[in-house]
N, CA, C and O atoms as a GROMACS GRO file, in nm:
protein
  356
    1UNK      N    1   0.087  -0.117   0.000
    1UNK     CA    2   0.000   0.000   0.000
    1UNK      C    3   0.091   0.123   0.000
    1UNK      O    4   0.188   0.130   0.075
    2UNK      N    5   0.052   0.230  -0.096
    2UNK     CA    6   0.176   0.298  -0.095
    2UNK      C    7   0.105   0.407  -0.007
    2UNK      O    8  -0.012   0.399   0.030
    3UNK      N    9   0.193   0.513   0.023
    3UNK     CA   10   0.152   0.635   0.119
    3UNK      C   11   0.046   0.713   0.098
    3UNK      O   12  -0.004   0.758   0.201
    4UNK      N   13  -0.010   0.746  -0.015
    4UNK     CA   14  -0.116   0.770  -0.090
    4UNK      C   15  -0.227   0.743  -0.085
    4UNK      O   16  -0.327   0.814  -0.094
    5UNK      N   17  -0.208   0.604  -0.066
    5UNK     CA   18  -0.299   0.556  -0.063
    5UNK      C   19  -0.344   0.456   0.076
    5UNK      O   20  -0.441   0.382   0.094
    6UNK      N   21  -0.275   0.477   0.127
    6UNK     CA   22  -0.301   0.439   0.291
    6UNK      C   23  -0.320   0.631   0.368
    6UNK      O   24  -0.328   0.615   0.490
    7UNK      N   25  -0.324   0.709   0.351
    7UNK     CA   26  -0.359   0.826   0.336
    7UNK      C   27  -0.539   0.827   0.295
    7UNK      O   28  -0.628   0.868   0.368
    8UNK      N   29  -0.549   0.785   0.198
    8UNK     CA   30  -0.686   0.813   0.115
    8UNK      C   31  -0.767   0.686   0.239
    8UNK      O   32  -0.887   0.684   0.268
    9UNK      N   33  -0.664   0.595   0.290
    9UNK     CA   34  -0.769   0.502   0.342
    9UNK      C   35  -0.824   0.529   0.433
    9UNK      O   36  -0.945   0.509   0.445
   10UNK      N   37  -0.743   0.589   0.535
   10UNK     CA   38  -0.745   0.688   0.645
   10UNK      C   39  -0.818   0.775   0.630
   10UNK      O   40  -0.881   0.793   0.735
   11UNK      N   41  -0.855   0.866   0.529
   11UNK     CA   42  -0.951   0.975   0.539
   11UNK      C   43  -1.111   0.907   0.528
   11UNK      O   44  -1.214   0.953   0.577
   12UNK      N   45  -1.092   0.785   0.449
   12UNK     CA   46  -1.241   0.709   0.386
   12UNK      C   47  -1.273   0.715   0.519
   12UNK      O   48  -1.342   0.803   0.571
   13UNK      N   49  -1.212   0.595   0.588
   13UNK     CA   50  -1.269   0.579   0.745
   13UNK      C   51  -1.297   0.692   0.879
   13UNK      O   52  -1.355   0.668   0.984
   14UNK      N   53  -1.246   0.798   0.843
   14UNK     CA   54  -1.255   0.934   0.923
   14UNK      C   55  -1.357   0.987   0.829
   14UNK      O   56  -1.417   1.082   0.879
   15UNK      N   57  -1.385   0.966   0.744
   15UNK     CA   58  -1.515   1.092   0.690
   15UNK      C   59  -1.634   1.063   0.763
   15UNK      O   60  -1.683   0.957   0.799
   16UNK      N   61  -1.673   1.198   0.778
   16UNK     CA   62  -1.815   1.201   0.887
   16UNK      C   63  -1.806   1.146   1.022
   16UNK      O   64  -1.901   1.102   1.086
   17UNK      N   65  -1.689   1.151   1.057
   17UNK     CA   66  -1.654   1.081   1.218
   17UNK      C   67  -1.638   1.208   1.240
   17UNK      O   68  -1.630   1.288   1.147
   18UNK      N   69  -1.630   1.250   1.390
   18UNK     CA   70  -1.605   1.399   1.468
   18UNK      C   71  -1.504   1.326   1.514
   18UNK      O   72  -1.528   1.211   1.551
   19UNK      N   73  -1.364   1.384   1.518
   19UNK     CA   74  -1.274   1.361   1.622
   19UNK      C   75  -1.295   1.394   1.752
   19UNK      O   76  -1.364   1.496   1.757
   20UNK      N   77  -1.263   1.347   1.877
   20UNK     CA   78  -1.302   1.377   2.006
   20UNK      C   79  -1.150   1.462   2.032
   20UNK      O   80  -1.038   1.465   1.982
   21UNK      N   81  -1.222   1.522   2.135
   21UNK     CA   82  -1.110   1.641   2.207
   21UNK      C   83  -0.982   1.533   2.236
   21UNK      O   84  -0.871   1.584   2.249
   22UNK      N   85  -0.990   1.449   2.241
   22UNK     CA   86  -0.913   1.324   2.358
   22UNK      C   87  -0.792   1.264   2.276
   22UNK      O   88  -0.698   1.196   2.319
   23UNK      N   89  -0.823   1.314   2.118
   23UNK     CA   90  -0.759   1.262   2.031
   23UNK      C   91  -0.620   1.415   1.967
   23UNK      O   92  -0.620   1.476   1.859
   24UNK      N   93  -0.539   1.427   2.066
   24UNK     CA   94  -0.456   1.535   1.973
   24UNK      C   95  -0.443   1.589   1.831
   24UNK      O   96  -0.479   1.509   1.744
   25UNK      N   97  -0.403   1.699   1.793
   25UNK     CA   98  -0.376   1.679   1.663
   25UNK      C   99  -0.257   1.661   1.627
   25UNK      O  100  -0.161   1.708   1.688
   26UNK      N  101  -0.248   1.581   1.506
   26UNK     CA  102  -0.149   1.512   1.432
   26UNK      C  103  -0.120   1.376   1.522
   26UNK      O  104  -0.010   1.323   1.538
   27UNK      N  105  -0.270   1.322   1.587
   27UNK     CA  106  -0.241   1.170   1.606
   27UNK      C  107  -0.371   1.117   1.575
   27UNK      O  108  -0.461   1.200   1.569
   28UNK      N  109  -0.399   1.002   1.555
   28UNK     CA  110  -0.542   0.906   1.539
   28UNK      C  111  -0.520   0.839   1.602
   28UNK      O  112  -0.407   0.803   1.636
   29UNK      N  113  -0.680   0.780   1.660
   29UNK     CA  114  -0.693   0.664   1.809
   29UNK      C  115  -0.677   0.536   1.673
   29UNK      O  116  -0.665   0.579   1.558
   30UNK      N  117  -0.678   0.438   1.687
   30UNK     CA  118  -0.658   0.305   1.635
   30UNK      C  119  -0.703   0.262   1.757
   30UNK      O  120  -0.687   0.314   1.867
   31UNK      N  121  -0.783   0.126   1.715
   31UNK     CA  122  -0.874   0.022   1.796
   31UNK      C  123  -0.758  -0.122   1.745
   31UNK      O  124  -0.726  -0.167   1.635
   32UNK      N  125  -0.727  -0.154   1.868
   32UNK     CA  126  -0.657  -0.297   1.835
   32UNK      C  127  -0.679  -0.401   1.937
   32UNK      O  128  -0.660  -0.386   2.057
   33UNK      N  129  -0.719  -0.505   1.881
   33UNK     CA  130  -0.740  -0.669   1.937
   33UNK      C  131  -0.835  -0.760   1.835
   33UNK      O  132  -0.880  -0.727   1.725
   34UNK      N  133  -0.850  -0.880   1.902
   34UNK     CA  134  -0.871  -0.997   1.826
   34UNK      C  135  -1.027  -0.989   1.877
   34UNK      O  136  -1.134  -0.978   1.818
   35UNK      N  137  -0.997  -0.998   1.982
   35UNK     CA  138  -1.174  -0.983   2.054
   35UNK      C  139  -1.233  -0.859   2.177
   35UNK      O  140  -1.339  -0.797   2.190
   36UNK      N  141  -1.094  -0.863   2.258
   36UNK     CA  142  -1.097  -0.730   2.354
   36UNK      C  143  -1.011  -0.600   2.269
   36UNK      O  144  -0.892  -0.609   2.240
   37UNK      N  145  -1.096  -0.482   2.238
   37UNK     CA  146  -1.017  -0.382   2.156
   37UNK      C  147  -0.948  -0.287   2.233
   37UNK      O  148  -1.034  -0.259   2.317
   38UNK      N  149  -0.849  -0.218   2.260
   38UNK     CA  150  -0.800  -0.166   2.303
   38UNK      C  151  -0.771  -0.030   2.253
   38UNK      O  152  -0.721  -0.023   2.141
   39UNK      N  153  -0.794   0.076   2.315
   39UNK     CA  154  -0.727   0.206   2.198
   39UNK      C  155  -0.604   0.290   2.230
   39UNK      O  156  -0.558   0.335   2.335
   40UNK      N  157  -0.566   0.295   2.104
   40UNK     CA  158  -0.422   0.322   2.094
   40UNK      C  159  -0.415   0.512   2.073
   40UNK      O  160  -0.534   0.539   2.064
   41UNK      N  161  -0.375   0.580   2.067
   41UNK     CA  162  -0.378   0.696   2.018
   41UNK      C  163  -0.198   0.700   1.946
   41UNK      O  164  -0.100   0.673   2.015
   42UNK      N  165  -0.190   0.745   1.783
   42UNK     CA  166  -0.075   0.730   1.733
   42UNK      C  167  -0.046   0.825   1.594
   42UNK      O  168  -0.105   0.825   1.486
   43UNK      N  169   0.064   0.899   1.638
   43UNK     CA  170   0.097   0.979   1.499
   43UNK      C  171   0.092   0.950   1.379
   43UNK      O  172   0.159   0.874   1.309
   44UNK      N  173  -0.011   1.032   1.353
   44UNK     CA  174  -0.021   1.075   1.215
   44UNK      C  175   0.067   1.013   1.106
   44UNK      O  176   0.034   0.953   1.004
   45UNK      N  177   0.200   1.045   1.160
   45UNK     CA  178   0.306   0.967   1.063
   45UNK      C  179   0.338   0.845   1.014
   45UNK      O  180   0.384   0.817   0.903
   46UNK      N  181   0.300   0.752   1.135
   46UNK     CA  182   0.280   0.632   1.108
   46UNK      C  183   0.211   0.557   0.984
   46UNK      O  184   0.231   0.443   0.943
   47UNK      N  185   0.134   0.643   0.942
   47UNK     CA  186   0.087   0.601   0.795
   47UNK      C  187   0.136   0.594   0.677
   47UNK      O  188   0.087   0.539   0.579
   48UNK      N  189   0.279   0.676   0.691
   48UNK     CA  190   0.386   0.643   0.620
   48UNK      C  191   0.475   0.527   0.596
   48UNK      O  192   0.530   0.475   0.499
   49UNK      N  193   0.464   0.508   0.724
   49UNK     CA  194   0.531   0.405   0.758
   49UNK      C  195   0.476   0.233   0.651
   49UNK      O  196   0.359   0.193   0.645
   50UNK      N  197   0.609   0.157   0.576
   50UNK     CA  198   0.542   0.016   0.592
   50UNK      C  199   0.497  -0.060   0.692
   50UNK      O  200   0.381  -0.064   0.731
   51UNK      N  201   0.560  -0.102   0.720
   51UNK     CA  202   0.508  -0.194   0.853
   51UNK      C  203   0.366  -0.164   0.919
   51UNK      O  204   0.310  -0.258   0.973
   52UNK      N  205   0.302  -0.033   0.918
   52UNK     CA  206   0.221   0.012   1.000
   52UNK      C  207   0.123   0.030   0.857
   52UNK      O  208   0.005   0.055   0.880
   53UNK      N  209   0.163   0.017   0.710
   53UNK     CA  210   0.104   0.010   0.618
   53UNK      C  211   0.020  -0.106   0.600
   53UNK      O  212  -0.096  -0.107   0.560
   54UNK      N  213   0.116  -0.233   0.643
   54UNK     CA  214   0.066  -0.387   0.637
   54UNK      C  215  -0.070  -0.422   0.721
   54UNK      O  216  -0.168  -0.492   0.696
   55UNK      N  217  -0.021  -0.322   0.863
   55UNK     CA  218  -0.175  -0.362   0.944
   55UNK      C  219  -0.271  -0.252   0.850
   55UNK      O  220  -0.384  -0.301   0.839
   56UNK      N  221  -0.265  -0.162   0.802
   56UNK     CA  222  -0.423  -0.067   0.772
   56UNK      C  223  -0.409  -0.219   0.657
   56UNK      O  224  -0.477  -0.321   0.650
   57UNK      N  225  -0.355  -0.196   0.622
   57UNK     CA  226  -0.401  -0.364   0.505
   57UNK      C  227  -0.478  -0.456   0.527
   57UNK      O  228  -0.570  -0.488   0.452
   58UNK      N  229  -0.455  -0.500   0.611
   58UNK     CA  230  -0.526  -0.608   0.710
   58UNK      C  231  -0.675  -0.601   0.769
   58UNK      O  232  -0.758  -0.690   0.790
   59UNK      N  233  -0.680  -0.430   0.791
   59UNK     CA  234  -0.780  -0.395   0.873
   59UNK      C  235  -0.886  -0.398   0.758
   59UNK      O  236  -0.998  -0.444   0.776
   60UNK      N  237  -0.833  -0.333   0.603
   60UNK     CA  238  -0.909  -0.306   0.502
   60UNK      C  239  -0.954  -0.445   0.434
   60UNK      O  240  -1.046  -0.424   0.355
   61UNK      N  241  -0.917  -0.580   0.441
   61UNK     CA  242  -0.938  -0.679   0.416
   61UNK      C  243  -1.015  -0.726   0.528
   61UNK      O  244  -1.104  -0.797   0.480
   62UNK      N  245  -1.022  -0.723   0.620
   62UNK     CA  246  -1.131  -0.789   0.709
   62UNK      C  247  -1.279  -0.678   0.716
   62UNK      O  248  -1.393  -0.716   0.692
   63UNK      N  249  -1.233  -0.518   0.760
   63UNK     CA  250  -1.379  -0.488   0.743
   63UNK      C  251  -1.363  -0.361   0.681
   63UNK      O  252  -1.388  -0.256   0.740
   64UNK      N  253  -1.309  -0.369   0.529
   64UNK     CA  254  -1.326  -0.258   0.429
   64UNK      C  255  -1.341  -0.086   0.506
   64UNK      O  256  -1.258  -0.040   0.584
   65UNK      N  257  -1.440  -0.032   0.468
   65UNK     CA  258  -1.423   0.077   0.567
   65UNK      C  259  -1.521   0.076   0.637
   65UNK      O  260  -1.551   0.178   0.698
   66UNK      N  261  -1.580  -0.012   0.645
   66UNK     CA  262  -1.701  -0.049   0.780
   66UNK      C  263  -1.633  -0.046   0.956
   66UNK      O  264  -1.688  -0.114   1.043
   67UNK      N  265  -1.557   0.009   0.976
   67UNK     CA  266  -1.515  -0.012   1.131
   67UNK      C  267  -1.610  -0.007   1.252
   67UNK      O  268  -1.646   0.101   1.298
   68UNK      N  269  -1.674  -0.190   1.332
   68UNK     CA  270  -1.702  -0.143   1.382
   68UNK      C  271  -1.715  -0.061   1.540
   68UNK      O  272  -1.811  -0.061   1.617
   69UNK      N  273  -1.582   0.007   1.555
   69UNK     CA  274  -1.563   0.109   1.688
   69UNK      C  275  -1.568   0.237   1.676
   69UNK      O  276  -1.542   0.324   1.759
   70UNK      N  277  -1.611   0.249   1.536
   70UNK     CA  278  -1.657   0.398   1.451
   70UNK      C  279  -1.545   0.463   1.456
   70UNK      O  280  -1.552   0.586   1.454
   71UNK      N  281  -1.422   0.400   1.464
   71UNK     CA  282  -1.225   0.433   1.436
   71UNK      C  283  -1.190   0.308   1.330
   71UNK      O  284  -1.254   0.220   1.273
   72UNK      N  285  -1.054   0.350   1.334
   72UNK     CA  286  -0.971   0.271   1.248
   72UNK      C  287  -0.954   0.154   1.358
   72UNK      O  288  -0.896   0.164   1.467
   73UNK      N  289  -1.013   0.053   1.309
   73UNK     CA  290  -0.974  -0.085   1.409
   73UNK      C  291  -0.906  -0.171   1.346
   73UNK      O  292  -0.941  -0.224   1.240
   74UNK      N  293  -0.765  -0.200   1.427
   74UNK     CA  294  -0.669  -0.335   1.311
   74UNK      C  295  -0.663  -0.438   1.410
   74UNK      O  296  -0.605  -0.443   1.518
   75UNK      N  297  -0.747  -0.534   1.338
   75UNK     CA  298  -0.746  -0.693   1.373
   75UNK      C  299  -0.627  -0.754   1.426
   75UNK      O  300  -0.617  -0.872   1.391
   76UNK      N  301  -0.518  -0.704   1.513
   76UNK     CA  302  -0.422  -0.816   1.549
   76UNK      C  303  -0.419  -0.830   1.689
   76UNK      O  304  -0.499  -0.769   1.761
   77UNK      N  305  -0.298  -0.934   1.748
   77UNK     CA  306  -0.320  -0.940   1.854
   77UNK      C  307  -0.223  -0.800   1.916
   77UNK      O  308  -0.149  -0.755   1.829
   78UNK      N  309  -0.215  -0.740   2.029
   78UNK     CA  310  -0.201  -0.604   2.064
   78UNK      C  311  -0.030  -0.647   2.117
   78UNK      O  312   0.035  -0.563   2.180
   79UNK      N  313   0.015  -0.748   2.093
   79UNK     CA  314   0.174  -0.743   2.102
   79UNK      C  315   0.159  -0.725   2.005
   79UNK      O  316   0.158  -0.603   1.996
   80UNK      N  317   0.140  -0.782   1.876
   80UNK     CA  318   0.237  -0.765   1.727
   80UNK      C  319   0.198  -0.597   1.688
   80UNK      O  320   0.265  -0.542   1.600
   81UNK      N  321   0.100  -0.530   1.748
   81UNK     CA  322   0.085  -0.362   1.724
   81UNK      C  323   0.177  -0.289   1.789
   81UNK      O  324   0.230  -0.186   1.749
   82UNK      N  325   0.196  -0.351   1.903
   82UNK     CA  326   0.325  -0.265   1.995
   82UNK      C  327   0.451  -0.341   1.950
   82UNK      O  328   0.556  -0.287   1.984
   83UNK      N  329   0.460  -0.434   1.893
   83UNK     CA  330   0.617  -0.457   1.816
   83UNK      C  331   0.642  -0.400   1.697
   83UNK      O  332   0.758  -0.367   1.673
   84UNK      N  333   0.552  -0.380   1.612
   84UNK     CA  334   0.523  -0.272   1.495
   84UNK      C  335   0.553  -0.142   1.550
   84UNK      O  336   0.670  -0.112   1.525
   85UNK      N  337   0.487  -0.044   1.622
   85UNK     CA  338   0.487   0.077   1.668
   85UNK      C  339   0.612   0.081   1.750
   85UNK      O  340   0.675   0.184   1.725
   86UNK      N  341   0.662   0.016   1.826
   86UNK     CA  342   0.740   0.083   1.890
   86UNK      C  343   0.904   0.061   1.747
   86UNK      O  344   1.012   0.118   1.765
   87UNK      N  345   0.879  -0.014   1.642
   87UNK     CA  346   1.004   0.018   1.579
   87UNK      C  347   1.006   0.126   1.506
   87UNK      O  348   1.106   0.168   1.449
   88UNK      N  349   0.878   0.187   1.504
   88UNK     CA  350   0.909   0.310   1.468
   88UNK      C  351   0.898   0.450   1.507
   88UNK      O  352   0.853   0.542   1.439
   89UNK      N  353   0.949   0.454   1.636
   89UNK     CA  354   0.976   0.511   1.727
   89UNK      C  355   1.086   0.594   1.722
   89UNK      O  356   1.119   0.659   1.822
   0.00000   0.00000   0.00000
């Protein structure tokens, strides 16, 4: 997924969402787990990122832009998100 377009994916799933006060700017909450979701709050930048490209991948193959925590939710288990995120740190 190139930057572009993990960009465009990101906005699909934010259109018509209100960001909450709770959410800084220049970061997005992300919802992560298998069954218990957890929320993450994470820079903006990260969407640049591959690795952090592979999970919006993932998320867009299981539930297109239907999310349902009305955020970006990526299906993994919440170590392999914090072994992802923290390498790009």
């Amino acid at each position: 997924m190139g930057v572009v377009r993990g960009l465009m994916s990101a906005k699909k799933i934010f259109q018509g969402r209100s960001m909450t006060a709770s959410t800084p700017k220049g970061f997005l909450a992300v919802y992560v787990g298998e069954s218990q979701m957890k929320r993450y709050i994470v820079p903006v930048s990260y969407l640049n990122q591959p690795s952090f490209q592979a999970l919006l991948s993932k998320s867009e193959q299981e539930f297109g832009f239907d999310h349902p925590m009305g955020g970006l939710t990526i299906p993994c288990p919440e170590d392999t998100f914090i072994t992802v995120t923290s390498q790009l740190h």
